[in-house]
SETIRO-554425 format. One record per residue: residue in one letter; x, z, y of N, C-alpha, C, O, CB in turn. Coordinates in pm, whole numbers, padded with zeros to 5 digits, always signed. Glycine has a CB too. Example, Ala and Ser with C-alpha at 12.3 -4.5 7.8 and 13.67 -1.06 7.14 Angstrom:
BEGIN
A+01319+00780-00569+01230+00780-00450+01320+00780-00330+01424+00846-00332+01131+00905-00447
S+01285+00708-00225+01367+00714-00106+01290+00787+00003+01341+00804+00114+01408+00572-00060
END
This chain:
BEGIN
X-13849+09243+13839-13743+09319+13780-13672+09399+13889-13677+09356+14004-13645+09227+13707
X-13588+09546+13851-13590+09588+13924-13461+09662+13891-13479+09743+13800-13700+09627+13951
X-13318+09659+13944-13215+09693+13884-13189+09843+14028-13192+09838+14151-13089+09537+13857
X-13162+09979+13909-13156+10064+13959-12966+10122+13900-12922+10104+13786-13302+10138+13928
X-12889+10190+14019-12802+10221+14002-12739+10345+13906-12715+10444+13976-12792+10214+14096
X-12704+10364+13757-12755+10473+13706-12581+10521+13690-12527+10489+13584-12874+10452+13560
X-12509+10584+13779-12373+10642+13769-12288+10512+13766-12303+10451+13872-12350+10743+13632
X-12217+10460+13692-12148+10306+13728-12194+10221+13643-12103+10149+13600-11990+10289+13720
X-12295+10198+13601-12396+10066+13545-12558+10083+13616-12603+10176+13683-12415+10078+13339
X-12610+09983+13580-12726+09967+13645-12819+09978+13509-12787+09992+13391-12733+09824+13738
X-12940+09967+13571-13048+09980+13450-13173+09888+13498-13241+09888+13601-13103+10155+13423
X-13173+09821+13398-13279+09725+13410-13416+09752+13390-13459+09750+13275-13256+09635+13335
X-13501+09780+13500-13648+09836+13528-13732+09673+13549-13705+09577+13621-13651+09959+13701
X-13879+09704+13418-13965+09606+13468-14101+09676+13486-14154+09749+13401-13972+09481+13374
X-14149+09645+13607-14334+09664+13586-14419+09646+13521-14445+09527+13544-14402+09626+13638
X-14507+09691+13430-14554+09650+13345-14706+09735+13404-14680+09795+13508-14470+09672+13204
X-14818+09749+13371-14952+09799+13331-15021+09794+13241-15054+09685+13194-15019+09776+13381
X-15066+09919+13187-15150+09931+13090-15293+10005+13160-15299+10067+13267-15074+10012+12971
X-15364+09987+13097-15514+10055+13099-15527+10161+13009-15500+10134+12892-15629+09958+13063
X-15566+10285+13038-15537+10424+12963-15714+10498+13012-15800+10452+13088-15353+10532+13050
X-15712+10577+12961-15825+10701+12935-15812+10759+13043-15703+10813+13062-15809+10810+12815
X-15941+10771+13180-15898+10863+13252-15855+10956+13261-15782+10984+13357-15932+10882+13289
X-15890+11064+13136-15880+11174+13145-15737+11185+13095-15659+11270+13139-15983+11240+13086
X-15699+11081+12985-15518+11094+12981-15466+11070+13125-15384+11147+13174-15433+10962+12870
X-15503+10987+13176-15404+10969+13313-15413+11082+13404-15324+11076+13489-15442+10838+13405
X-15478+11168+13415-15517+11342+13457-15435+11360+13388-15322+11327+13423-15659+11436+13431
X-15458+11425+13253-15354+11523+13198-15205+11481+13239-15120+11550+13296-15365+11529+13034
X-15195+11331+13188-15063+11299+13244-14980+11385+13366-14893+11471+13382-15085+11166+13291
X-15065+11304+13433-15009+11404+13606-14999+11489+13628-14921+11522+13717-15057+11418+13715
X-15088+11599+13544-15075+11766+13578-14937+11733+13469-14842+11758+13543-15242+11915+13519
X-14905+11709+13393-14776+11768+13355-14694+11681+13415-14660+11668+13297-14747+11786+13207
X-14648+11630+13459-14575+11575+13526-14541+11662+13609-14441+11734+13611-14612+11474+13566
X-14652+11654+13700-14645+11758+13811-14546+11899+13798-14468+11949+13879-14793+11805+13827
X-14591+11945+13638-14566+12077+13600-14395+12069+13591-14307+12133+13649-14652+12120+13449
X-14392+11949+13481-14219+11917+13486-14126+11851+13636-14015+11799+13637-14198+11785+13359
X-14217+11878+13752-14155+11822+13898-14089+11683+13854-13973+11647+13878-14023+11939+13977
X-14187+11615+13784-14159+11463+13789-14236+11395+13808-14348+11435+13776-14116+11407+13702
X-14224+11211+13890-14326+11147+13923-14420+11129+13749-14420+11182+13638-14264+10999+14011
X-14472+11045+13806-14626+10976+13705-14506+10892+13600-14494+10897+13478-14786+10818+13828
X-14436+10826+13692-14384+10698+13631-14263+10763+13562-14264+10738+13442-14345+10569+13744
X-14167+10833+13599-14063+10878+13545-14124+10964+13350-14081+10936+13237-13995+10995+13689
X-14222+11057+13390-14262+11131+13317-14318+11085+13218-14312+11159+13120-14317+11197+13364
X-14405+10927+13198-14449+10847+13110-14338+10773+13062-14348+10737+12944-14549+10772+13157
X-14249+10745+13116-14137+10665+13063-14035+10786+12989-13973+10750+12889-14057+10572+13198
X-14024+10883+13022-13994+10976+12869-14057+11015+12799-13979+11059+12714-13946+11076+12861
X-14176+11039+12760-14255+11046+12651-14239+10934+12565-14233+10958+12445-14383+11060+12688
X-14228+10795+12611-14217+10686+12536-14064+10662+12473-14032+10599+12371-14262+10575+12624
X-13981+10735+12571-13819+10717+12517-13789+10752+12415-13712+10702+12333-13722+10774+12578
X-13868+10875+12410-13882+11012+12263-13954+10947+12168-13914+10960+12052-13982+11178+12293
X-14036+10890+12186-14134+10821+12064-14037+10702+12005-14016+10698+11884-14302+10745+12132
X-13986+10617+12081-13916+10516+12043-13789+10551+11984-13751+10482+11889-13902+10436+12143
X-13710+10657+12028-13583+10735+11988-13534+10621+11906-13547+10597+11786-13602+10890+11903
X-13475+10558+11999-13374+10456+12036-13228+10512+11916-13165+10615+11944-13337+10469+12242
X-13201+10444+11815-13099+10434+11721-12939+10417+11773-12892+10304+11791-13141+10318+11640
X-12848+10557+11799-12724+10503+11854-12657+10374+11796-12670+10316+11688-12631+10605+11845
X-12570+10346+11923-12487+10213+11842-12341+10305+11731-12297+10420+11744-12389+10070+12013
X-12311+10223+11655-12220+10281+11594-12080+10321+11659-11995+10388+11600-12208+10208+11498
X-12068+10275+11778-11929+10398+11818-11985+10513+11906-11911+10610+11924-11783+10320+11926
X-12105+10513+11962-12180+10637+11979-12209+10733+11836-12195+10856+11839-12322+10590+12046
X-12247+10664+11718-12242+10806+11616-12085+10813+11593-12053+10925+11631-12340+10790+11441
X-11977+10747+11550-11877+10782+11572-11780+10904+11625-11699+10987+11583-11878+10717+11608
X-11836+10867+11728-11787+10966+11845-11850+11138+11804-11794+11248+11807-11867+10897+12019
X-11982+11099+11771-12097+11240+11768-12020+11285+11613-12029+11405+11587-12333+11190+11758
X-11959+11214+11527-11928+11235+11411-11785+11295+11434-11759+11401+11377-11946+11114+11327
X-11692+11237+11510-11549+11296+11560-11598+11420+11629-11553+11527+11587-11454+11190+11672
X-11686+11421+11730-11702+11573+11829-11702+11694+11708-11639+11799+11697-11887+11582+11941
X-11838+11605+11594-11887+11752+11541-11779+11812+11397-11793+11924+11348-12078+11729+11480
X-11679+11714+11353-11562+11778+11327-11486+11771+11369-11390+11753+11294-11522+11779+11258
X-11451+11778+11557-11338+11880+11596-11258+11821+11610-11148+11876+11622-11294+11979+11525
X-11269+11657+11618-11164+11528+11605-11133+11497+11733-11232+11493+11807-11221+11391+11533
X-10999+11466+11800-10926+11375+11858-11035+11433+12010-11106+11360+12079-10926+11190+11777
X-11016+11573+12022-11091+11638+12143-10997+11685+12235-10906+11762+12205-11183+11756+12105
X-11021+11630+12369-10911+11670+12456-10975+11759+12595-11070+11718+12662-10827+11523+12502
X-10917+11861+12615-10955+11950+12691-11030+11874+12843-11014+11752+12849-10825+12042+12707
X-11098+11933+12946-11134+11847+13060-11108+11949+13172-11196+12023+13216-11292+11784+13056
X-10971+11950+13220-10964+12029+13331-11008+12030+13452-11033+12134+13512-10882+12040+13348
X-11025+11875+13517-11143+11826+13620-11234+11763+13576-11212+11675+13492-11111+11748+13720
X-11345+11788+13615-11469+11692+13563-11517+11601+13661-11621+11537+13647-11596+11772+13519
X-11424+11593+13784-11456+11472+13897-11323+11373+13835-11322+11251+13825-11439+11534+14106
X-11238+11447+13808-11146+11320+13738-11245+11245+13567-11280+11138+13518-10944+11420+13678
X-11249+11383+13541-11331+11292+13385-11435+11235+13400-11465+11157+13310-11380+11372+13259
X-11534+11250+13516-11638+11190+13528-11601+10996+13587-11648+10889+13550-11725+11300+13633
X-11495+11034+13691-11428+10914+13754-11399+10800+13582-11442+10685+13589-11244+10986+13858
X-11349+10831+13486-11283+10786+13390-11343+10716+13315-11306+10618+13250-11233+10861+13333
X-11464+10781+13326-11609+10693+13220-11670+10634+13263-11759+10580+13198-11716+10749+13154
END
């Protein structure tokens, strides 16, 4: 296991292997490559998108307040607003 620092929480990374199609693991890499991302980063979003992970309910909340215009407060620094979250 492998805990990586992602802004002020961590994210919990495990190793895993699979056995794949050479020729997918080629294509893989040329796009990867193409999107200037590793092997590993670039397979682990393709799978993020497939899985498209269900917000928790004060994440739609929130997406439900933004998109009518609710309880929105201006951000005059974004090193202070970034500090805040």
């Amino acid at each position: 296991m492998l805990y990586i620092k992602f802004g002020k929480r961590f994210i919990m990374k495990v190793q895993t292997a699979f056995r794949l199609e050479k020729e997918l693991v080629e294509e893989l890499k040329e796009q990867a490559k193409k999107n200037k991302r590793s092997l590993n980063n670039y397979v682990e979003l393709i799978l993020s998108k497939v899985v498209e992970r269900e917000p928790n309910d004060e994440t739609v909340e929130a997406i439900e307040e933004a998109m009518n215009k609710k309880n929105l407060k201006p951000i005059s620094d974004i090193d202070k607003f970034l500090d805040s979250i």
